[in-house]
C-alpha positions in Angstrom: 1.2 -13.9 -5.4 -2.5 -15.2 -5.9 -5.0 -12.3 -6.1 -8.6 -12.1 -7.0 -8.3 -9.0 -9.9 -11.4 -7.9 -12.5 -10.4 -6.9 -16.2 -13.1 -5.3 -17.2 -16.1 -3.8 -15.4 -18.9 -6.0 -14.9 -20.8 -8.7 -12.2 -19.2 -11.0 -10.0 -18.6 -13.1 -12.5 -15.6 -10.9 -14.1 -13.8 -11.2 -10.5 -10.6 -13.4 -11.0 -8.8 -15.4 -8.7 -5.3 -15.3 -10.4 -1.3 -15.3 -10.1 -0.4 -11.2 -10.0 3.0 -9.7 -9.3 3.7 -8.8 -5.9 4.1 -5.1 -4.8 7.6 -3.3 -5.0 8.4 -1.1 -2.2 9.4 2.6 -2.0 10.5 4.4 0.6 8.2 5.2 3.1 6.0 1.9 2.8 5.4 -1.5 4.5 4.6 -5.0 2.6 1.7 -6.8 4.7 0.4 -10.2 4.6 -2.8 -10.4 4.5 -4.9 -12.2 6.6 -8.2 -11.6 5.9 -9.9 -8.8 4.2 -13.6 -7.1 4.9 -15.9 -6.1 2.0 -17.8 -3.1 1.9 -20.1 -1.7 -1.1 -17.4 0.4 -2.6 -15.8 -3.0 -4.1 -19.4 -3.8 -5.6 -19.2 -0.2 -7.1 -15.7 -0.2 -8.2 -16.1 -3.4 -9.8 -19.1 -2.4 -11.7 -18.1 0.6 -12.7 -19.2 4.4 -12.0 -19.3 6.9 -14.1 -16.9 9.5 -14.4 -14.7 7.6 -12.9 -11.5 5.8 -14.4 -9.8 2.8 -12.7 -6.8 1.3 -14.2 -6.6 -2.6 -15.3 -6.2 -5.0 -13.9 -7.6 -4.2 -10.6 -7.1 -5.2 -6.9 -10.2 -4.3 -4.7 -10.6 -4.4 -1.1 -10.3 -1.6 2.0 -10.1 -3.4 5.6 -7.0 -5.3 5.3 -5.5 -7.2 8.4 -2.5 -9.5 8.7 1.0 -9.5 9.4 4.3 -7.1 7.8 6.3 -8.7 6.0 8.7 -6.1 4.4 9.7 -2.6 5.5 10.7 0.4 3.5 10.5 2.3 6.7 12.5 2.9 9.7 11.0 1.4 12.9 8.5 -1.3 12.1 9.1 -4.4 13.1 8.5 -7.6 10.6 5.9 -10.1 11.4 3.9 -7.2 13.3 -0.1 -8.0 13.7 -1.4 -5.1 12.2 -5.1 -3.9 10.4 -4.8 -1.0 8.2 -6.4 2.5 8.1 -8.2 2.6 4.4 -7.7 6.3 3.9 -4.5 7.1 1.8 -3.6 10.5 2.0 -0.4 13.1 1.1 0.9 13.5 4.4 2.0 17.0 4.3 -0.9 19.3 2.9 -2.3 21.7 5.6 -4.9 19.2 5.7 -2.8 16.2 7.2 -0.8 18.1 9.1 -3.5 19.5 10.5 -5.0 16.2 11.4 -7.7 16.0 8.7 -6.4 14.4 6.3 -9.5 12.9 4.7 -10.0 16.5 3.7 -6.4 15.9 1.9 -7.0 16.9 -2.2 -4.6 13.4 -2.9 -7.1 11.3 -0.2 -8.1 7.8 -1.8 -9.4 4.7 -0.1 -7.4 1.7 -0.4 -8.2 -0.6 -3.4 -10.6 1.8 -5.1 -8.5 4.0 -7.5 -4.4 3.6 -7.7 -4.1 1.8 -4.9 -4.5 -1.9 -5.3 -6.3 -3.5 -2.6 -6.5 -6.4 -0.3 -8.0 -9.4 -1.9 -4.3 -10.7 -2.6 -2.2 -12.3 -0.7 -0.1 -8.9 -0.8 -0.6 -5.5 -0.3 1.4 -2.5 0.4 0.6 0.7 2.0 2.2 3.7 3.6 3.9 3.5 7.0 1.5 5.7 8.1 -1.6 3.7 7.8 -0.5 0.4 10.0 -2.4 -0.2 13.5 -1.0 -2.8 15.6 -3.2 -5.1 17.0 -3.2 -6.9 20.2 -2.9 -10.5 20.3 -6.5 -11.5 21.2 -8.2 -9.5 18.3 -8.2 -12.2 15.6 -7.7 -10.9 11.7 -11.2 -11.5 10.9 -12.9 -9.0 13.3 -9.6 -6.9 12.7 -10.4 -6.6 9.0 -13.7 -5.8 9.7 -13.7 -3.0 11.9 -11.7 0.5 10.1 -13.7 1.3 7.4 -17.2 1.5 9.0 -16.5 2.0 12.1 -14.0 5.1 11.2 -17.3 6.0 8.7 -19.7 5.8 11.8 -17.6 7.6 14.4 -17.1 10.5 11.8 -20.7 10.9 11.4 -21.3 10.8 15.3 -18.7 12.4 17.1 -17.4 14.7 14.7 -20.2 15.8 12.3 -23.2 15.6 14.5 -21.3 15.8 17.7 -23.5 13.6 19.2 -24.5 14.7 22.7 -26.0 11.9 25.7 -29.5 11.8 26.2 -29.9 12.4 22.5 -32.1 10.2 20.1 -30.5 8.9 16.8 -32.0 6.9 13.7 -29.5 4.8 12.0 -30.9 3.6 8.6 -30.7 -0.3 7.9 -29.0 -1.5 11.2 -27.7 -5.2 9.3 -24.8 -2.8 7.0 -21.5 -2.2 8.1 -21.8 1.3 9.4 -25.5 0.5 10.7 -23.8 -1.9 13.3 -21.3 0.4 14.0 -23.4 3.3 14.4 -25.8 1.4 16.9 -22.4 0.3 19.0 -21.2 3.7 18.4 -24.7 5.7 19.5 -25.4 3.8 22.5 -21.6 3.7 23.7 -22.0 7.3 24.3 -25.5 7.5 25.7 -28.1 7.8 22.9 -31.3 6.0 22.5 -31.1 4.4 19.9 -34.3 4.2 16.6 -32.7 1.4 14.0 -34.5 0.2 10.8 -34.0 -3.2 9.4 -36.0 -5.4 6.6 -36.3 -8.2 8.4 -37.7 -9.2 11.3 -34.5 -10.9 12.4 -32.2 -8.2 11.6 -34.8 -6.2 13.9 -33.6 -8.6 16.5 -30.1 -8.2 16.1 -30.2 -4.5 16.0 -31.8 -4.9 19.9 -29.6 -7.0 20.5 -26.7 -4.4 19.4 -28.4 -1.8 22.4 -31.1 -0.2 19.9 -33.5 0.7 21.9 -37.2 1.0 19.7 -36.9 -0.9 15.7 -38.3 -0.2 12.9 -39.3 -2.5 10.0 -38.4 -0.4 6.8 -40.9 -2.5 4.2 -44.0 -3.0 6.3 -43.5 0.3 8.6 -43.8 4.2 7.9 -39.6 5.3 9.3 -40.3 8.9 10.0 -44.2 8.0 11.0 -42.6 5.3 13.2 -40.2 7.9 14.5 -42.9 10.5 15.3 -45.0 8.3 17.2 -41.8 6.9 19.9 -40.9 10.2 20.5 -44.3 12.0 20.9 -44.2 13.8 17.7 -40.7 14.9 18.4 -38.2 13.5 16.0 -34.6 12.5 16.7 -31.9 14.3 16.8 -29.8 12.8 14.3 -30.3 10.9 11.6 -27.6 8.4 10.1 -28.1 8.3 6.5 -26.5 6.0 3.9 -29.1 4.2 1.8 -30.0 7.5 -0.5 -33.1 7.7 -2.5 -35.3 5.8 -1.0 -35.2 6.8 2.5 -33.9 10.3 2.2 -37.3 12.0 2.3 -38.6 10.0 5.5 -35.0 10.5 7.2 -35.5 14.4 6.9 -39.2 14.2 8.2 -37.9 12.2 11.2 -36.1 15.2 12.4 -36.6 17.1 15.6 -36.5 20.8 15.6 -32.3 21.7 15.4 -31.6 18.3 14.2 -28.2 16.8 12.6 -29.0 14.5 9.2 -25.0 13.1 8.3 -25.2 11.4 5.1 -21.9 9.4 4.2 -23.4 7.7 0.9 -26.4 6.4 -1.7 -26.6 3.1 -2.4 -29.9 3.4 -3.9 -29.4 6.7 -5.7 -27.9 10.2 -5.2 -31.1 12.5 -5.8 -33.1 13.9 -2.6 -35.1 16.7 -2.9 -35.9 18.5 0.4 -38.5 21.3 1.8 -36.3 24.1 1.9 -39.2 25.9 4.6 -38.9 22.7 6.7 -35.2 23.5 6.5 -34.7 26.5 7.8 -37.9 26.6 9.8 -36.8 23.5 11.9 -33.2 24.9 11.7 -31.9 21.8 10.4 -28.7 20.5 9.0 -27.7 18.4 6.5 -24.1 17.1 6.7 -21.8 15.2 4.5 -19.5 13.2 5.6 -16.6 11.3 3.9 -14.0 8.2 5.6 -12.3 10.0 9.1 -9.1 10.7 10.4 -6.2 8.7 11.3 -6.5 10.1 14.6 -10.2 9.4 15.0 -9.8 5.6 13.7 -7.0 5.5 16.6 -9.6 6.8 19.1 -12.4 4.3 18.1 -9.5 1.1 17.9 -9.0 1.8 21.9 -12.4 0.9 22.3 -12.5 -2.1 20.1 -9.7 -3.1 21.7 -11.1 -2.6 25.1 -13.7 -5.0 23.8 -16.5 -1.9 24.0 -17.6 -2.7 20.2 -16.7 -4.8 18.1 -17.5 -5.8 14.4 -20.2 -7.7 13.7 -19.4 -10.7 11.3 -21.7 -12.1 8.5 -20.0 -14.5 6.8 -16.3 -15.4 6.0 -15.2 -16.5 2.5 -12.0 -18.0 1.3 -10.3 -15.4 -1.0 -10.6 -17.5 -4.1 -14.7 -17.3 -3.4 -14.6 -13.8 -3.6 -17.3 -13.9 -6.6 -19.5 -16.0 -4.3 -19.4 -13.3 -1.7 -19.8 -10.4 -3.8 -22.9 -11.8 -4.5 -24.2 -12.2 -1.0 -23.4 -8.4 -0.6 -25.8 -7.6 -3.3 -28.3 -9.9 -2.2 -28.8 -7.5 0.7 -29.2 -10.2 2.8 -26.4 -9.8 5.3 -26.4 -8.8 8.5 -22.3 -7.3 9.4 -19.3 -7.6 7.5 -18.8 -9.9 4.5 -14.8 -11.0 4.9 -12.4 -12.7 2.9 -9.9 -15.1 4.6 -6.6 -15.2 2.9 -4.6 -18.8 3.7 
């Protein structure tokens, strides 16, 4: 099969579009054609490298997968099913899956990041467990690009903050995956939505999404911004991903009792914080990591229903997977980045 692989750690420049073998089945798993397959910033990381962390060589990124089975190790799926895939590989029968968290599984990975190669080939296999049929009218595009950050934002909303109506929420840099999501995902379920962008255009699209006040992160003060639209208030929940350089002003942008869910730091993982404001405010900080299978099933309903839906950048041709690596770093993007796979 072709596949775009990397060799050694490095820029876009060590990503490779070449012939790799196709996957062999075992029990328990599906072969899938893929379709198309959405980027997200754990393939920038992965390829570059993180420390601490080993991934073996030659290596298959990609998460949001979407396409078609074409081989079954499995009892009861059908070939040639439509299906998107839920990222999050986990053991199935810890207390934590069969309790239904299985992102708190000790085995949990996310597809095409460790041991599990990913979805920038025109093969991939994966459990049983993780397929999701699709309806006929949701393309592969907008089917790739929905699981990971939507699963990411609903996990951060409904089940770490359990988000409440009537509530405010900040959702750091609206034009990333789980910033569109989040905004869908917030205003779906009755909050009033505060989104930060860079540009004014992106500022635009976040209304556009139902945010209802935005803030321009380079020329405005966030939690100063914040303060003054909610008449010294604060929000009630922050959704925080960016890290360093907003983690200070996301905590000041708090209302007494409120809900800060962080699900990454893709400008650095060190944030100091007031410990008096802390418990004087009665705040929390959550982490959050991925979501259920169960949770992704609840949120597809809705996509399906056509009550959110992904948000697309740009598509890319699989072999131009360098090209589009690139436009993820240039920050410029507003949505999902996905590669089409002929």
């Amino acid at each position: 099969m072709k596949a775009v692989r990397f060799h050694q750690h490095g820029g876009p420049e060590v990503l490779s579009y070449e012939d790799a073998p196709e996957p062999d089945l075992a029990p328990g798993e599906v072969l899938v054609r893929v379709r198309a397959c959405a980027l997200n910033h754990l393939d920038v990381w992965a390829r570059g490298g993180l420390p601490g962390v080993t991934i073996p060589m030659p290596h298959i990124a990609g998460s949001d997968v979407a396409g078609d089975v074409a081989a079954s190790a499995a009892a009861d799926v059908s070939v040639g099913g439509r299906v998107m895939l839920q990222p999050g590989i986990s053991c199935g029968r810890c207390a934590a899956c069969l309790s239904g968290s299985d992102n708190e599984c000790a085995r949990y990975e996310v597809l095409g990041y460790l041991h599990h190669p990913g979805g920038y080939a025109e093969y991939v296999k994966v459990p049983v467990q993780n397929l999701i049929s699709i309806p006929d009218e949701i393309d592969y595009v907008h089917a790739a690009a929905f699981p990971l950050t939507f699963l990411t934002a609903w996990h951060m909303l409904m089940t770490r903050a359990r988000l409440n109506r009537g509530e405010d929420v900040l959702v750091l840099a609206a034009g990333s995956g789980v910033g569109q999501a989040a905004i869908q995902i917030a205003c779906l379920h009755g909050a009033r939505v505060f989104a930060t962008a860079g540009t004014d255009e992106k500022l635009e699209r976040a209304r556009a999404l139902g945010a209802s006040e935005v803030i321009h992160h380079h020329t405005q003060d966030i939690a100063g911004e914040v303060r003054r639209l909610t008449n010294k208030r604060g929000v009630d929940v922050v959704i925080e991903h960016v890290g360093e350089a907003t983690w200070a002003k996301s905590v000041r942008a708090l209302a007494r009792g409120g809900r800060l869910v962080t699900c990454g730091a893709t400008t650095g993982a060190n944030g100091a914080i007031n410990i008096n404001a802390l418990f004087s405010k009665q705040l929390s900080i959550l982490g959050s990591y991925m979501g259920t299978k169960g949770e992704l099933m609840r949120a597809a309903r809705l996509f399906f229903a056509g009550q959110i839906k992904p948000v697309i950048d740009r598509t890319f041709p699989l072999g131009e997977a360098a090209a589009a690596h690139r436009r993820m770093e240039e920050s410029g993007q507003f949505g999902k980045i996905v590669l089409e796979v002929p």
